[in-house]
N, C-alpha and C positions, 0 to 999 in steps of 0.2 A: 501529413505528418504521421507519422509511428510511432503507434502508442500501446504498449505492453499492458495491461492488468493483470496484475496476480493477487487473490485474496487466501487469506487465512479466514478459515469460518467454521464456529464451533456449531452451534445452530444452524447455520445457512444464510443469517443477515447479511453478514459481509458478500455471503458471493451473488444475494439477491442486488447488493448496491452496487455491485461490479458489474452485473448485468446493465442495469438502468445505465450509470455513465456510460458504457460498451455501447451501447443504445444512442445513445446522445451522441456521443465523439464521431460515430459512423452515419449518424445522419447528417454532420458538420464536415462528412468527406474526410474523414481522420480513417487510418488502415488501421486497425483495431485488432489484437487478440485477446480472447480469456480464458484464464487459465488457473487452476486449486493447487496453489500450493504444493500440496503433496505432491510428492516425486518430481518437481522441481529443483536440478540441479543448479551451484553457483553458474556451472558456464553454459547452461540454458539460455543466460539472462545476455543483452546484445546491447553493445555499443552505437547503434542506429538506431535507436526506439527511448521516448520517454518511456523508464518502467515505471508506472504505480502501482503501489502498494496496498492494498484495504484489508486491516487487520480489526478482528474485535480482539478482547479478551476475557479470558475463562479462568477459572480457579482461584489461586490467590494472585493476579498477576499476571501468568502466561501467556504467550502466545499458543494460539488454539493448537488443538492437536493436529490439523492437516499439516503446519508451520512446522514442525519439529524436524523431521529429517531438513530439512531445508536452514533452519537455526545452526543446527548441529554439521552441517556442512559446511556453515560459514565458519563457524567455531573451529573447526578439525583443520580445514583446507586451507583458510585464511589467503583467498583469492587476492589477487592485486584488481581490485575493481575502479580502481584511478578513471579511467575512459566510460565510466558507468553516469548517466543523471537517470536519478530518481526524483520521485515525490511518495508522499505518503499520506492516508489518513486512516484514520481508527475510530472505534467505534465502543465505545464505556458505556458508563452510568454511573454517574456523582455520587449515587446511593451506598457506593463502594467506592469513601472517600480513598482509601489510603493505597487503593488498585488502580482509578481510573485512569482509564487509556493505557497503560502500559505495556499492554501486546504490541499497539505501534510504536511503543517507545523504543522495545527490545528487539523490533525488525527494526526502526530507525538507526540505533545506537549500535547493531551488527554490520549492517551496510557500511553506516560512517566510517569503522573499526577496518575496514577490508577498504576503504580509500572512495567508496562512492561519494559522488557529489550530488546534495538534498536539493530540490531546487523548491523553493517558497516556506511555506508555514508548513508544521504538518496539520493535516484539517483535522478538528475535532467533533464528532458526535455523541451527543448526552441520553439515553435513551430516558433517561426522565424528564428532560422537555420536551414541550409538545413541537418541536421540530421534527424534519422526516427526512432519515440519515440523505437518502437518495435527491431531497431537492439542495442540502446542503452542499455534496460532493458536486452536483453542478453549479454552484455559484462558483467552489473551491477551485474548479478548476480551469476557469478560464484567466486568473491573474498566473497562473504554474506553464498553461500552456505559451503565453504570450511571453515569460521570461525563457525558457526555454528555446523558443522560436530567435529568441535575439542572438542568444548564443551558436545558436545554428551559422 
Protein backbone atom coordinates (compact mmCIF):
# COMPACT_ATOMS: atom_id res chain seq x y z
CA UNK A 1 0.00 0.00 0.00
CA UNK A 2 0.93 3.83 -0.46
CA UNK A 3 1.21 5.70 2.16
CA UNK A 4 1.92 9.59 2.04
CA UNK A 5 3.04 11.43 5.49
CA UNK A 6 3.17 14.87 5.77
CA UNK A 7 3.67 16.62 9.12
CA UNK A 8 3.44 20.05 10.34
CA UNK A 9 6.10 20.49 13.24
CA UNK A 10 6.68 23.46 15.33
CA UNK A 11 9.50 21.99 17.34
CA UNK A 12 10.14 18.85 15.34
CA UNK A 13 7.91 16.30 17.46
CA UNK A 14 5.66 15.85 14.76
CA UNK A 15 8.02 15.12 12.14
CA UNK A 16 10.09 12.91 14.72
CA UNK A 17 6.56 10.73 14.96
CA UNK A 18 6.35 10.82 11.20
CA UNK A 19 9.65 9.43 11.02
CA UNK A 20 9.00 6.43 13.55
CA UNK A 21 5.49 5.40 11.71
CA UNK A 22 7.65 5.85 8.23
CA UNK A 23 9.64 3.32 9.92
CA UNK A 24 7.11 0.97 10.96
CA UNK A 25 4.69 1.05 7.61
CA UNK A 26 8.07 0.28 5.48
CA UNK A 27 9.25 -2.40 7.57
CA UNK A 28 5.28 -3.90 7.05
CA UNK A 29 6.17 -3.54 3.23
CA UNK A 30 4.07 -0.21 2.95
CA UNK A 31 5.86 2.32 0.02
CA UNK A 32 6.31 5.16 2.33
CA UNK A 33 7.08 8.77 1.73
CA UNK A 34 7.98 11.73 4.23
CA UNK A 35 7.52 14.87 3.73
CA UNK A 36 7.46 18.87 5.88
CA UNK A 37 4.72 20.35 5.14
CA UNK A 38 6.25 23.39 3.97
CA UNK A 39 6.15 23.94 0.33
CA UNK A 40 3.56 21.39 -0.08
CA UNK A 41 1.14 22.14 -2.59
CA UNK A 42 -2.83 21.17 -2.61
CA UNK A 43 -1.95 19.01 -5.89
CA UNK A 44 1.18 17.61 -4.54
CA UNK A 45 -1.11 15.47 -2.65
CA UNK A 46 -2.30 11.93 -4.92
CA UNK A 47 -5.26 9.94 -5.25
CA UNK A 48 -3.29 6.57 -5.01
CA UNK A 49 -1.78 6.88 -1.62
CA UNK A 50 -3.37 6.93 2.07
CA UNK A 51 -2.22 10.70 3.00
CA UNK A 52 -1.48 11.17 6.81
CA UNK A 53 -1.38 13.87 8.29
CA UNK A 54 0.71 14.60 11.80
CA UNK A 55 0.13 17.96 13.09
CA UNK A 56 1.09 19.52 16.58
CA UNK A 57 -0.08 22.76 17.59
CA UNK A 58 1.61 26.17 18.53
CA UNK A 59 0.37 29.43 19.77
CA UNK A 60 -3.03 30.12 20.60
CA UNK A 61 -4.47 27.24 18.38
CA UNK A 62 -2.45 26.97 15.05
CA UNK A 63 -1.21 25.01 12.94
CA UNK A 64 2.52 25.30 13.11
CA UNK A 65 4.30 27.40 10.94
CA UNK A 66 5.72 24.81 8.41
CA UNK A 67 1.60 24.15 7.78
CA UNK A 68 0.80 27.75 6.78
CA UNK A 69 1.35 28.07 3.00
CA UNK A 70 -0.18 24.78 2.64
CA UNK A 71 -3.46 25.96 5.06
CA UNK A 72 -3.55 28.90 3.09
CA UNK A 73 -3.53 27.06 -0.21
CA UNK A 74 -6.24 25.21 0.70
CA UNK A 75 -8.19 28.32 1.79
CA UNK A 76 -7.23 30.39 -1.56
CA UNK A 77 -7.60 27.39 -4.09
CA UNK A 78 -10.19 25.52 -2.62
CA UNK A 79 -9.30 22.23 -4.53
CA UNK A 80 -11.96 19.63 -5.46
CA UNK A 81 -10.27 16.91 -3.22
CA UNK A 82 -13.41 14.57 -3.53
CA UNK A 83 -10.90 11.41 -4.90
CA UNK A 84 -8.61 12.28 -1.71
CA UNK A 85 -8.46 9.56 1.72
CA UNK A 86 -6.85 10.92 4.51
CA UNK A 87 -6.28 10.12 8.11
CA UNK A 88 -4.97 12.43 10.61
CA UNK A 89 -3.35 12.77 13.98
CA UNK A 90 -2.18 15.53 16.38
CA UNK A 91 -0.24 16.08 18.81
CA UNK A 92 -1.41 18.80 22.08
CA UNK A 93 -1.34 19.12 25.65
CA UNK A 94 -4.41 19.25 27.98
CA UNK A 95 -2.34 21.64 29.89
CA UNK A 96 -3.73 24.02 27.14
CA UNK A 97 -7.22 23.18 27.86
CA UNK A 98 -8.95 25.55 25.50
CA UNK A 99 -6.15 24.88 22.48
CA UNK A 100 -5.83 21.27 22.57
CA UNK A 101 -5.24 19.47 19.49
CA UNK A 102 -6.51 22.10 17.22
CA UNK A 103 -3.71 22.27 14.62
CA UNK A 104 -5.13 18.79 13.48
CA UNK A 105 -8.43 20.01 13.92
CA UNK A 106 -7.64 22.90 11.39
CA UNK A 107 -5.75 20.50 8.79
CA UNK A 108 -8.69 18.18 9.48
CA UNK A 109 -11.61 20.71 8.99
CA UNK A 110 -9.64 22.35 5.69
CA UNK A 111 -9.23 18.87 3.93
CA UNK A 112 -13.10 18.10 4.89
CA UNK A 113 -13.93 21.74 3.51
CA UNK A 114 -12.19 20.93 -0.11
CA UNK A 115 -14.22 17.35 -0.09
CA UNK A 116 -11.44 14.80 1.27
CA UNK A 117 -12.49 11.84 2.66
CA UNK A 118 -11.16 11.15 6.84
CA UNK A 119 -10.79 7.57 7.11
CA UNK A 120 -11.09 6.53 10.98
CA UNK A 121 -10.78 8.71 14.36
CA UNK A 122 -8.27 11.36 14.22
CA UNK A 123 -5.51 10.02 16.76
CA UNK A 124 -4.90 12.12 19.70
CA UNK A 125 -1.59 12.78 21.61
CA UNK A 126 -1.47 14.45 25.10
CA UNK A 127 2.00 15.48 25.77
CA UNK A 128 1.09 15.42 29.55
CA UNK A 129 0.53 11.77 29.74
CA UNK A 130 3.06 9.64 30.17
CA UNK A 131 2.20 8.02 26.81
CA UNK A 132 4.88 8.31 23.86
CA UNK A 133 3.19 10.19 20.76
CA UNK A 134 5.21 7.47 18.42
CA UNK A 135 3.98 4.18 20.23
CA UNK A 136 0.34 5.67 20.11
CA UNK A 137 0.43 6.61 16.05
CA UNK A 138 1.21 2.89 15.84
CA UNK A 139 -1.56 1.30 17.56
CA UNK A 140 -3.44 4.29 15.54
CA UNK A 141 -2.80 3.18 12.69
CA UNK A 142 -3.43 -0.21 12.05
CA UNK A 143 -7.58 0.12 12.44
CA UNK A 144 -7.04 3.30 9.48
CA UNK A 145 -4.99 1.11 7.34
CA UNK A 146 -7.28 -1.91 7.35
CA UNK A 147 -10.46 0.35 6.69
CA UNK A 148 -8.81 1.97 3.95
CA UNK A 149 -7.68 -1.34 2.48
CA UNK A 150 -11.34 -2.45 2.25
CA UNK A 151 -12.16 0.43 0.18
CA UNK A 152 -9.47 -0.26 -2.07
Amino acid sequence: MKIDIYHASQLGYAEEVSEELGSQLGEANHEVSINDLNGVSPSDLTTDALNVFISSTTGSGQVPDNGWFFMDALDQQKPDLSALCFAIFGLGDTGYDDTYNMGSELVMGALKACGAKQIGERGLHDASSDEFAEDLVNEWIGPILNEYDQQL
